[in-house]
N, C-alpha and C positions, 0 to 999 in steps of 0.2 A: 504494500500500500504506500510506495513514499510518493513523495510529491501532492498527496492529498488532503483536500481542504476538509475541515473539517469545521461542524457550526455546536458549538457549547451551549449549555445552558443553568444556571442558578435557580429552581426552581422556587419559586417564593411567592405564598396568597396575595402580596400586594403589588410585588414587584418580582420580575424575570427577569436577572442577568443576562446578558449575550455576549458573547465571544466568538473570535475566526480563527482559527487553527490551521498550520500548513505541516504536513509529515516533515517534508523535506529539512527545513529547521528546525521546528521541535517548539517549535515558539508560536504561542496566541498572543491578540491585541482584544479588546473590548472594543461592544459596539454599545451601542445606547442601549439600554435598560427597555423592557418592555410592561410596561402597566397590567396589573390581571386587577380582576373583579372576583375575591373569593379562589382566587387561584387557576381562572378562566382568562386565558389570553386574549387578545385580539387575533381573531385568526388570519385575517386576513392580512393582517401586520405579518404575521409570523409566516405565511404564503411568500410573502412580498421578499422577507429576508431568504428565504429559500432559494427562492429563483433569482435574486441574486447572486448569491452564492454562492449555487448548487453545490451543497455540499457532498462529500461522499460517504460523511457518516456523520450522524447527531449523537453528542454525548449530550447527558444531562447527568446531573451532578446525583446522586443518589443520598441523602440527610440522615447519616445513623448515628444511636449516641455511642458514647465515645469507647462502652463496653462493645460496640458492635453490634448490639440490637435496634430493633428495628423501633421510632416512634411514629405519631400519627402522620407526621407531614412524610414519612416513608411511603405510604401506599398512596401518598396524592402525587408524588413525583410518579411513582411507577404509572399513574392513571395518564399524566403529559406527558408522557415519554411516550409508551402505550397509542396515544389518540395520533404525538403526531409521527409516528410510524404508521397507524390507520388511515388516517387523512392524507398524506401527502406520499404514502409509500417512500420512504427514504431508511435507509437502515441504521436503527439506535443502539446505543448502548447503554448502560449507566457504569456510573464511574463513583466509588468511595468521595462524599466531599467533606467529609470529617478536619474539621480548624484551616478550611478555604474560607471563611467566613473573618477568621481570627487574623490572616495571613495575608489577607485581602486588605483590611484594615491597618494592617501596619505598613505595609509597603505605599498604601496612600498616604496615610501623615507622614511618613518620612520624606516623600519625592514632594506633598504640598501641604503639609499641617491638616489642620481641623477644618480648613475649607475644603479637600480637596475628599472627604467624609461624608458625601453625600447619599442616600440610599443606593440611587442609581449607581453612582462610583464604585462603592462597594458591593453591589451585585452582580455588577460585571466583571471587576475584579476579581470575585470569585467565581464566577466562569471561567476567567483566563488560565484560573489555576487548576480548575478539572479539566481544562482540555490539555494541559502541560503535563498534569499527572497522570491521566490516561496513555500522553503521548511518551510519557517516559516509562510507561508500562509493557509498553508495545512496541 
């Protein structure tokens, strides 16, 4: 699979991280943050970034605690991973996003302080880093 792009995702009830991914390098960038309603994307947002894209494989970050059990936002990620593997036929993964959340956050106040701390900031930024940990997995 080198040289392939790949589109990440933060799953989150009020906000969805976004990331782009390329094998070849091994390194993601953030894209803008996607709004949910209850953990409900905009689909046709999330169409739009696709065919952009086209990726050649969608991770989404998968939320477990830190024993490695599974909690409630676990089977709502599996359900968006799930739908948009249904809907758009693209093939998914999930990927452990266990302290992308944590790591995400620090690399932003370091490169811009407490401005640079915004939800959207750091939902993508924790995207960048399940698609980097995926990509260092593989």
């Amino acid at each position: 699979m080198s040289g392939k792009t790949l589109l990440g995702f933060d799953f989150g009830t009020k906000s969805i991280g976004v990331a782009v991914g390329q094998q070849l390098t091994g390194t993601a960038r953030p894209l803008a943050a996607i709004k949910a309603r209850d953990g409900v994307p905009d689909w046709n947002l999330l169409e739009k970034l696709l065919k952009e894209w086209q990726p050649d494989l969608v991770v989404v970050g998968l939320p477990l605690n830190m024993d490695g059990t599974e909690q409630p936002l676990t089977a709502r990620a599996r359900k968006f991973a799930n739908r948009i593997h249904g809907r758009f036929g693209v093939a998914v993964e999930l990927q452990d996003e266990r302290l992308s959340t944590v790591e995400a956050r620090a690399g932003l106040f370091e490169t811009g302080g407490y401005r640079a701390l915004t939800k959207g900031n750091v939902d993508s930024g924790s995207a960048v880093i399940i698609v980097e940990s995926w990509l260092d997995h593989h």
